[in-house]
Structures are given as structure tokens and as C-alpha cells.
N, C-alpha and C positions, 0 to 999 in steps of 0.2 A: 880585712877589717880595720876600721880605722882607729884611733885614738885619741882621748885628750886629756892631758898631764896640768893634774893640780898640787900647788903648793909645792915644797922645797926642803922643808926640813926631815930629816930624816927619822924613821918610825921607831918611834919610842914606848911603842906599846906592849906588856909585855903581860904574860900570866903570873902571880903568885903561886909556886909548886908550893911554899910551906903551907899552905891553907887551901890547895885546891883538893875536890871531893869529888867523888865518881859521878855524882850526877851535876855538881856544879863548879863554875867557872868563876875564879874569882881576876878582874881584868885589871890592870892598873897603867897610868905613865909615869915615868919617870921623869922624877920635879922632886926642887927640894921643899916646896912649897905641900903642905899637908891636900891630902882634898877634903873638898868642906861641899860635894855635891855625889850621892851614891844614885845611879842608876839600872835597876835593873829591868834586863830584858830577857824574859822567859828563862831559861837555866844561864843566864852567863848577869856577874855583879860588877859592875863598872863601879872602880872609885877614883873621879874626875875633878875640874874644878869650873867653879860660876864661872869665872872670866874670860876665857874665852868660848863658853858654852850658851852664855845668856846674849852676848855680845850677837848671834848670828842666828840665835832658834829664840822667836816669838811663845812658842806653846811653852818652853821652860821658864823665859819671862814671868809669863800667868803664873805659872804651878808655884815659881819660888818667892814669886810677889811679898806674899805675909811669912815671911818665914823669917827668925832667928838668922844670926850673923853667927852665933856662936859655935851650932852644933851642924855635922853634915846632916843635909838635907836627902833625903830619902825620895822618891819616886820612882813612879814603877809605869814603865813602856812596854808592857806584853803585847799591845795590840801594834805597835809597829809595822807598815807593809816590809816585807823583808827581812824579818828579825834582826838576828846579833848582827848580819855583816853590815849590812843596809846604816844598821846607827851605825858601826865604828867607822865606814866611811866619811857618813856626815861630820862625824866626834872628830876623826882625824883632818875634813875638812876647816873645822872650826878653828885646831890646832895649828894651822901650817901645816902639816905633815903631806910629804909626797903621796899621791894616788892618782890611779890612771884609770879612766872612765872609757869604756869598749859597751858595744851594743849588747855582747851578754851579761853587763853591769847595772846598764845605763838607767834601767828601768826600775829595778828598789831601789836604788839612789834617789831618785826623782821622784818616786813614790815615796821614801822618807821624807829627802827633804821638803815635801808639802807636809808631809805629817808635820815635823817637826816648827815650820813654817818662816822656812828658810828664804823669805823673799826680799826686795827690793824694799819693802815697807821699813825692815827692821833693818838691814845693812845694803848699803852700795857695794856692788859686785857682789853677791850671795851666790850660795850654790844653785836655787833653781833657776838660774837666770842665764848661767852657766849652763847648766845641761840643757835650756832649752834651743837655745843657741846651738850646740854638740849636736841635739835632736834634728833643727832643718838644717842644718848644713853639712853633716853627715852620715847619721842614720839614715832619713831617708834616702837622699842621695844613691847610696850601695843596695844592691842588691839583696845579696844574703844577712846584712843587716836590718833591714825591715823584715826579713824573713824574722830572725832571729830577736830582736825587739818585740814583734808583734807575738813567737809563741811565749813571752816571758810574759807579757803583759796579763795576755791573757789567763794565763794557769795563774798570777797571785791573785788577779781581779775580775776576769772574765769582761762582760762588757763594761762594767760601769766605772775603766775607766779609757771613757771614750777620747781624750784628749790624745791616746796613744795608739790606742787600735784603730779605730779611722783612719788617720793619715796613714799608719802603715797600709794597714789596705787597698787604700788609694793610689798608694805610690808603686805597691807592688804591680797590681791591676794596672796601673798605666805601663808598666816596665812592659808584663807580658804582650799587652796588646802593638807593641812597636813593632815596625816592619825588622826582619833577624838582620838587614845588614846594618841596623844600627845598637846591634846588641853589642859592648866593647868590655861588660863587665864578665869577671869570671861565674861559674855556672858548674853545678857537676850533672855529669852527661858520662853513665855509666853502665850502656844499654851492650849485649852481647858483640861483640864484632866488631866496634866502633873504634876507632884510633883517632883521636885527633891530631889532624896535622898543619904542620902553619899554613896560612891562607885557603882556609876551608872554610866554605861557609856554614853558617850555625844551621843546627835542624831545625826546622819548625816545631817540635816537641823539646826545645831545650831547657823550658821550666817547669818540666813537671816534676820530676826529682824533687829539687830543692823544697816546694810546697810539700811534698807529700810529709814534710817535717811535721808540719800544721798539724793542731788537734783535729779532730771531725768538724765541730761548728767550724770554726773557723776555713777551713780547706772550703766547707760548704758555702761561706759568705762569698770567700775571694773568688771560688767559680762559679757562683751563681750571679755574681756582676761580671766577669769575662762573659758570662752567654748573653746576659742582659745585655748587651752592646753591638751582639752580631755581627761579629768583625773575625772570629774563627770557624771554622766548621765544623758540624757537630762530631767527625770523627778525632779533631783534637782535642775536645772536651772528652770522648770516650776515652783515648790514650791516657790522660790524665788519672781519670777514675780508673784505669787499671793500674796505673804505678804506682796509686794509694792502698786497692786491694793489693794489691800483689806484697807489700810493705807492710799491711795490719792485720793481714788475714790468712795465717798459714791454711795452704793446702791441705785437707784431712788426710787426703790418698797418698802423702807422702809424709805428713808426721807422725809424734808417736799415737797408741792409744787414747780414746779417751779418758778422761779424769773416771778416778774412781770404779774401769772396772776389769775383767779379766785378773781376777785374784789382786789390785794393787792395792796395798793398807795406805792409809794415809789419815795425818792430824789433821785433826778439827782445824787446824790454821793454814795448812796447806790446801786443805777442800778449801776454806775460806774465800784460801786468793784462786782457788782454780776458778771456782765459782762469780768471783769480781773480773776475773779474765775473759772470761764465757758471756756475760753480760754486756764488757766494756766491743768484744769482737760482734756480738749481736750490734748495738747499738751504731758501730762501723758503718757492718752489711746493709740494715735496713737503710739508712742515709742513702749509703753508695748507689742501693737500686732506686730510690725516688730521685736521685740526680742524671740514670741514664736518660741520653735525650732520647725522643720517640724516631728522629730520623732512623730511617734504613741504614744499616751498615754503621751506624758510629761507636757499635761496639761487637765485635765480634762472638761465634755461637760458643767457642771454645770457653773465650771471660764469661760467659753468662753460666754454662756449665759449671767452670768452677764455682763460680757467685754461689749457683742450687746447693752444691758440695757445703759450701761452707755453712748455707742455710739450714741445713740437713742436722750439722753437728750441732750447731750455736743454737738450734731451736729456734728459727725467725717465725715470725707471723705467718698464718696463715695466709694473709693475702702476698705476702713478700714471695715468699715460694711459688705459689700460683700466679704472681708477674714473672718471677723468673723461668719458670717450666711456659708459659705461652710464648715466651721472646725466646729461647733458648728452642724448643719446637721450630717455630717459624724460620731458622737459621741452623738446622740441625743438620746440611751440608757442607757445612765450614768444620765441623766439627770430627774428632778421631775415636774410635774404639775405646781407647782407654778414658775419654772424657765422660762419659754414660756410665760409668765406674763408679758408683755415688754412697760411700760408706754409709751405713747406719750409726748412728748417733749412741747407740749403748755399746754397738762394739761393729770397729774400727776394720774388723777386720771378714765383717759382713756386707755384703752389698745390697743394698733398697734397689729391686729390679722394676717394683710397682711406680718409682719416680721416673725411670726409665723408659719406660710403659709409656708413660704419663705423657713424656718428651715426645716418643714417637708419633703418638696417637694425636696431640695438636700438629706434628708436622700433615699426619693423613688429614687433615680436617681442613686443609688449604684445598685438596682436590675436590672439595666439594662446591666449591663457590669458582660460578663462571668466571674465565677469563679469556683476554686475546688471546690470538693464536701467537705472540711472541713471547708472552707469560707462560703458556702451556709449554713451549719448548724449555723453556726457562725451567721449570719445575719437573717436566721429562729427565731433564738430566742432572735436577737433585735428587730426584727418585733413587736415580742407579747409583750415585752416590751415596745415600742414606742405606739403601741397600745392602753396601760391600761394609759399609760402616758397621750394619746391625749386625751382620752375620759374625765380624770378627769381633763384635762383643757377646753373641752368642756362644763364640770357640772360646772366649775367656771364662763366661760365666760356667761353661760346662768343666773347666779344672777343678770346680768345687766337687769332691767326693761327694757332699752334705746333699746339694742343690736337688730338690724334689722332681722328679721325670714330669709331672703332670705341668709344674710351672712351668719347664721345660719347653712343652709344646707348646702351653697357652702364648710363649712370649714366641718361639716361631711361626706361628700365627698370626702374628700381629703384623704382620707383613702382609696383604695380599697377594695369592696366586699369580695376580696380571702385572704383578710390582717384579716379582725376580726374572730378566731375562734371562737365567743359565742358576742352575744351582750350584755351582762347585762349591760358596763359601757356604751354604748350605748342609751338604754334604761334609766337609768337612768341621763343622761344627758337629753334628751328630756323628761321626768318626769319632771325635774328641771324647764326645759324653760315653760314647761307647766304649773307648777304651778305661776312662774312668770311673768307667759303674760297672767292673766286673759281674757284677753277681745280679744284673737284670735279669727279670724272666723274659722267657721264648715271647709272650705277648707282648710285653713291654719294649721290645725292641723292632718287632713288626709296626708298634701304633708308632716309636719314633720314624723309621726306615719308612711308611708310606707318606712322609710328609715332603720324601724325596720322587721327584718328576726327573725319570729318568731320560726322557727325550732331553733336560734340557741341561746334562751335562757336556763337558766339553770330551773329546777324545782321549784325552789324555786322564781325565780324572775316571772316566768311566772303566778306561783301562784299570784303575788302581782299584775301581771299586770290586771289579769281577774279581780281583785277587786276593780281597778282604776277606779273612774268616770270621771276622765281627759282624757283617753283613747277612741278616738273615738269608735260607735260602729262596723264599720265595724273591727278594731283591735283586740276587743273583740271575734268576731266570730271565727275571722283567730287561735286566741289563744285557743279556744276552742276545734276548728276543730284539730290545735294540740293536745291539751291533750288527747283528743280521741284514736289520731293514737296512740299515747304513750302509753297510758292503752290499746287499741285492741294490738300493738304488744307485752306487756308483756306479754298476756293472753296466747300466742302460736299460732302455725298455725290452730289450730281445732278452736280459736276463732276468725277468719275472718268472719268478715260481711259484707254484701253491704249495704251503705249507704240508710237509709230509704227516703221516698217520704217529710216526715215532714224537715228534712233537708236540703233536695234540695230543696222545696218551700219556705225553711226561707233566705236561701242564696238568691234566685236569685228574694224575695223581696227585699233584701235589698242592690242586687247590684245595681236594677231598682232604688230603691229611691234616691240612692247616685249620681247616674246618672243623675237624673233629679234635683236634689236640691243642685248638686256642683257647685260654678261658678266658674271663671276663677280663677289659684292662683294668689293673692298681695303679696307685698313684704313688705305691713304696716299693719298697727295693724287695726284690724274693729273698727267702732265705737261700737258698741254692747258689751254691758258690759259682755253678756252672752249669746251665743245662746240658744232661749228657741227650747223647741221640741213641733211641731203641732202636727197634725193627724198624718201624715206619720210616725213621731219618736214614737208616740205613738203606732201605726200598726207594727212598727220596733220591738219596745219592745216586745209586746205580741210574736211575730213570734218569738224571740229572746228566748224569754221564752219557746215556744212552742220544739223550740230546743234541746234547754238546756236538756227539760224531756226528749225528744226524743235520745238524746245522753245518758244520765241515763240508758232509756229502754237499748238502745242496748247495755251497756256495760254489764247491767245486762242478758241478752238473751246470751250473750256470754259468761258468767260463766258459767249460768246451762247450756249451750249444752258442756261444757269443763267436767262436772263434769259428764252429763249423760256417754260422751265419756267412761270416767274414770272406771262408773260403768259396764259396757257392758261387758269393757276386762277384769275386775275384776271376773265375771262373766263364762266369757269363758275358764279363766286360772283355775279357781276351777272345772269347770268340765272335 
């Protein structure tokens, strides 16, 4: 940051402690000369003198025009850009007195002294003429000075005073669009993993940081002329908009509760600002998502996800939310289990599965509209990505005690039959719930368990599932009755068997009993801490059991008629 050093004398300015009051300031210099000119600015009372104050500020000229010699002259500068410091700059200006003008100065300075009207008209070498000078040939010049210039300007004056925000803009805007091997000024670049080392060349995303200083408008002007120029591609304008969210918009699913609920007391003055926080983070978001560009890929599904998260909490618009759930859909294979994770807005520590829903159901909504055949592969193996995706936010969603069984299925559902090639994550998400919801009923655990398609576990999970005692028994059998088929079709075609009589009498006990001892499905939890097993379940088991050997026999009957096979031809070929 650079600097420029005015005047010489040293600061003679000093407070009055025997006259000073809690709410005000009483300022003075030291002179033997009385002062004969009082100024005050908002809580602080300067007592100064005409001659070197009239000598360089035009507006005090006017004011003190008709006035008395005799008595101090009184005036009041409340509306000053920049309050107390801004004049004593100027004051000390007038005075001789040493001060050093830096770009986080530079701007109520320059903005007083036009107030004051401190130009060329009323003195040779004045201070605005000064600082404008300091302005092009340093401020903008630097980098993080135009940065830093332009959010001052803005926050005392916003646009109207364009004499400073413009050029900064401009200058900044030219700096970004330069090819990186001509970038020589410093820059902070403080992205995971990154070391800068000498003679490395700059990232192509090296000023995004720096900007995301910027208020919203302003961030929204300087990258709405970077795209205006078409000179980056649309995925560095996305990186940008996400090191600004990422900077103004904490993550719900990782900070604290929301304001105001979950037993928190809080003053009217703290709601106040939670509530000016909440509105100031709304008005972020909604910006952020009218700046994502529409190109593919220039922002990724994971930032879009959180975008919804934070729209979720801040309450965006309704059409904000439904641009983010249709982009965040259509990219919903970039994205991780835990990003579908989407708090509710009264409490933090619930999750909205219907946004979730929402997400998936536009990503299904692409396989409705023709495409090539290099698009269809393309989205075949987003599929099986969304897939593995959903299921392990399904095994999340299921750690909720609370979570209603019936939601439950509706959202394993939501997947089609011809979508899962293999159920394991499947499977293991209804393990989950199962082991979570102790006290489901006998019914309620069958309407979970048939939403598993036993053919299309893998060997190894099917292994686990046979050994599950959360596992209804009729899912048992099903998984059995597969394993079967799997070991007879290894065996070869000479080891086909037809199912034994002990089999079929165990199955179609045990479809009878399920038939008669299922009731209607609920959608709440039973009272029953545990279904116990009567007679029936105990006549289940044995027949179960009886099975079980009966499936042993035949796999064993099926070797030795494979091996008699074997020896016959063995046999026939030697002779």
C-alpha cells in the first residue's frame, strides 16, 4: 500500500480532559493565540482559528463572511462525508501539521475536502488537488488499493460519487482481465494446499479472493463487466461467485442453530441484528444465483447444493429456490450424500427430505427427453452415480429415530426399479432403519424388506443379510431360495434339480402365516417394543430349518450326480 506524506509540523492537537464529557469531545491546538473560530462536528467541538482555516476552505470563507471579529464564531459541520477524522485531517491539513494519506484514508479526505472546498480556486497547492494526483498515480495504479478505495467509497456514498468508483472499477476490471504472466502485484491466494513458491506461475483464479471484499453490488458491477468482455470462461466467473458465497454465506449444516429457536431466549436487540443478518445473507444469495452463468459446468452441483441449503435457512424467493433445485437436479452427479443434507429453517437440526425429493425428481426428468446415443451413456452412468449417492443419504436419513417409515419408502421410491443395478446400498440403508426403529411392527418391516430385490445383491451382502436377525423371515427364505439358484447354476446344466416337496411345504407355510398374521401397513411406529414369535413363528422356524437342510440335501445330490456324470465319460473315453 502506498503512501503520501503531507506537511511537517508536528501534531499539536490535543483533547481538553478538564471539560471533556461522556458523550462529547471537546478538541483544541495548541497556540498562544485564543481561537476566535468553534466547529463542531457531530459529538466532537473543535476550538480552531480563521487563519489558517479560511485561508484553504472556501465553504468556511461563505459561512464566516458577515460575522464579528470580536467573538468566536460558531458553526456546525454535522453533515461532513467522513465525520471527526475526515475534518481533522483537512484542519491539520490547513495547519501544516504532518499526515499521511493511504488508500484506506484517501477517500473521506477527498470527500471532505470537496465538502469543505478545498480547491485550486481558493489556494495554490490545496489539498484536493493533492489527493487527486495520489488518486491516478497510486490508488489506481495498485491493486488491493482500488480494491480497497473503491469499498470505502462506496459504503460513505454508494454510487453518487462516481468520480471514485468508476475509475476504480475500471482499473480493477482491466488488472483482472490481463494475461497471469503479467500479473507482478501482490494478491492473496489462500485456497487449501497451495504454497506459493518463487517462480510459479499465478493461477488463473488469483483475484477472486481479493474482490470478494466487495459489498454485493459492487462485486456484481465488477463481474458483470469482467463477463461483459468475454475474455474468461464462464467456469472462472463461477469460481469467483463461489469464494464470495463461501465468504458471506455460512453453511447451515455446519453452523449453529437457527436464531430464535430450540429453547434460545434472546433481546429484542439481538433478534433485531439476527434478523438484519438474515435479510442482509438473503439479499447475498438471491444476487449470487442471478449472476450464475447458464453455461454447463461453470458451477459446480455440490455449490449449487449448498446455494439451496442456505436458501432453505435465509428464506429466498420462491423462484431463487426453484432455479437452484432445477440446476442443482441437472448436476446432481457431481454431488455427495451429505450435500442432499438440507436443514429446515426453524430447526437446524431437521432435515427438508421434500427439497431433496425435489433435486432428484428434476435430475429423473432429463431421461425423459430424447437424446444421442453419446448423451444417453453419458447420463447411464450419472444414473449409477445418483444412485450410490441417494442410497447413502437414505442410510443417513434413516439415523433419525423420529423419521416416519412411510416417508421412508415414499423417498426409496423415488428411484426406479430399472435405476438400481444391485441393491447393497439399498439394503443397507433399510438395515440402518431397522436397526433404528426397534419397536417397528411385524408389518412394517416386511413393507420395508420388499423393497429389497434379492437377485440383485452382491454375494457378500446377501451373505450378511441371511445372518440378520432384523430381517424379516419371509426375506430370509427369498435370500436363501437365491443362494440356491446361484450354487445350482454354478454347478452346470447336469446339476439341475427340481425343487424338493420339503421346500415347497416350507414356503407355502410360511406364505400362509404371513397372510394371516399381517395387518394393515401404518405409517407410525408400533407400540411393541418387539414383536415376540408364537406358535406360528415357532412352526416358521422349524419349517425354515427343515428347509435350509433340504436345500444342503440338494445342493449336495447335485455334485455327486455332476461327478457320477464325469466318471461315466471318463469311463467310455478309455475304452
Amino acid at each position: 500500500m502506498k503512501y503520501m506524506k503531507l506537511g511537517t509540523k508536528p501534531d499539536t492537537f490535543y483533547t481538553e480532559q478538564a471539560v471533556r464529557v461522556y458523550l462529547w469531545h471537546d478538541r483544541s491546538v495548541a497556540s498562544d493565540i485564543p481561537a476566535d473560530l468553534i466547529i463542531h462536528v457531530n459529538n466532537t467541538k473543535y476550538q480552531l482559528h480563521k487563519f489558517p482555516l479560511l485561508l484553504k476552505c472556501g465553504l468556511l470563507q461563505r459561512l464566516c463572511s458577515d460575522t464579528d471579529d470580536g467573538e468566536p464564531v460558531p458553526v456546525a459541520l454535522h453533515d461532513i462525508p467522513g465525520g471527526e477524522e475526515a475534518f481533522e485531517l483537512c484542519a491539520k491539513f490547513c495547519y501544516g501539521i504532518a499526515i499521511s494519506i493511504s488508500a484506506s484514508n484517501f477517500v473521506p479526505a477527498m470527500l471532505a475536502a470537496r465538502f469543505l472546498r478545498m480547491t485550486e480556486h481558493v489556494a495554490k497547492g490545496n489539498l484536493v488537488a493533492k489527493l487527486e494526483t495520489f488518486f491516478d498515480s497510486c490508488v489506481l495504479q495498485g491493486w488491493k488499493d482500488s480494491i480497497t478505495a473503491l469499498q470505502a467509497a462506496w459504503r460513505i456514498s454508494g454510487w453518487s460519487e462516481s468520480r471514485i468508483v468508476q475509475p476504480c472499477i475500471d482499473s480493477i476490471v482491466e488488472k483482472i482481465l490481463l494475461p497471469t504472466s503479467k500479473v507482478s502485484w501482490s494478491y492473496t491466494y489462500t485456497r487449501p494446499g497451495y504454497t506459493k513458491k518463487p517462480h510459479q506461475s499465478v493461477p488463473k483464479d488469483w483475484w477472486t479472493e481479493d474482490i470478494s471484499e466487495l459489498d454485493i453490488e459492487v462485486f456484481r458491477s465488477v463481474v458483470s463487466t469482467v463477463r461483459a468482455a468475454r475474455m474468461l470462461p464462464p467456469p472462472l466467473i463461477g469460481e469467483a461467485l463461489h469464494v464470495y458465497a463461501c465468504k458471506h454465506l455460512p453453511d447451515p449444516l455446519y453452523c449453529a442453530s437457527a436464531p430464535g429457536v430450540n429453547g434460545q431466549a434472546q433481546s429484542s436487540s439481538m433478534a433485531a441484528d439476527a434478523e438484519e443478518t438474515i435479510a442482509k445473507q438473503r439479499r447475498v444469495l438471491e444476487t449470487v444465483v442471478t449472476m450464475i452463468p447458464s453455461d454447463a459446468g461453470s458451477v459446480t452441483g455440490r455449490f449449487l447444493l449448498r446455494l439451496l441449503r442456505v436458501a432453505n435457512y435465509v428464506g429466498a424467493s420462491s423462484s431463487t429456490r426453484a432455479q437452484l433445485i432445477r440446476q442443482a437436479g441437472s448436476q446432481l452427479d457431481e454431488a455427495k450424500a451429505v450435500d442432499l443434507l438440507i436443514p429446515l429453517p426453524s430447526d437446524t437440526q431437521a432435515y427438508d427430505v421434500g427439497a431433496a425429493e425435489a433435486v432428484l425428481e428434476h435430475f429423473l426428468a432429463q431421461f425423459q427427453r430424447p437424446a444421442a446415443a453419446d448423451e444417453r451413456r453419458r447420463m447411464s452412468v450419472a444414473m449409477e452415480k445418483v444412485v450410490r449417492i441417494f442410497d447413502e443419504y437414505l442410510q443417513t436419513i434413516a439415523l433419525d429415530g423420529e423419521f416416519p417409515i412411510g416417508k421412508f419408502v415414499d423417498l426409496a421410491e423415488c428411484l426406479p426399479d430399472i435405476a438400481r443395478n444391485d441393491h447393497d446400498g439399498l439394503y443397507h440403508a433399510i438395515d440402518t432403519y431397522l436397526k433404528e426403529h426397534p419397536d417397528l411392527s411385524k408389518a412394517d418391516k416386511k413393507r420395508l424388506c420388499r423393497l429389497i430385490d434379492c437377485r440383485k445383491l452382491s454375494p457378500d451382502v446377501r451373505a450378511q443379510a441371511i445372518s440378520n436377525d432384523r430381517m424379516p423371515l419371509r426375506t430370509i427364505v427369498q435370500l436363501l431360495f437365491v443362494e440356491q439358484e446361484r450354487t445350482i447354476g454354478a454347478g452346470g446344466s447336469h446339476a439341475v434339480a427340481p425343487p424338493n416337496r420339503a421346500s415347497v411345504h416350507a414356503v407355502s407355510g410360511l406364505t400362509a402365516i404371513d397372510r394371516e398374521d399381517e395387518p394393515a401397513p401404518t405409517d407410525h411406529k408400533s407400540d411393541v417394543h418387539r414383536p415376540r414369535r408364537g406358535v406360528h413363528s415357532e412352526r416358521a422356524q422349524g419349517e425354515a430349518a427343515a428347509m435350509a437342510r433340504s436345500l444342503s440335501t440338494s445342493t449336495k445330490t447335485a455334485a455327486r450326480t455332476e461327478r457320477t456324470a464325469e466318471e461315466r465319460g471318463s469311463r467310455l473315453r478309455n475304452n
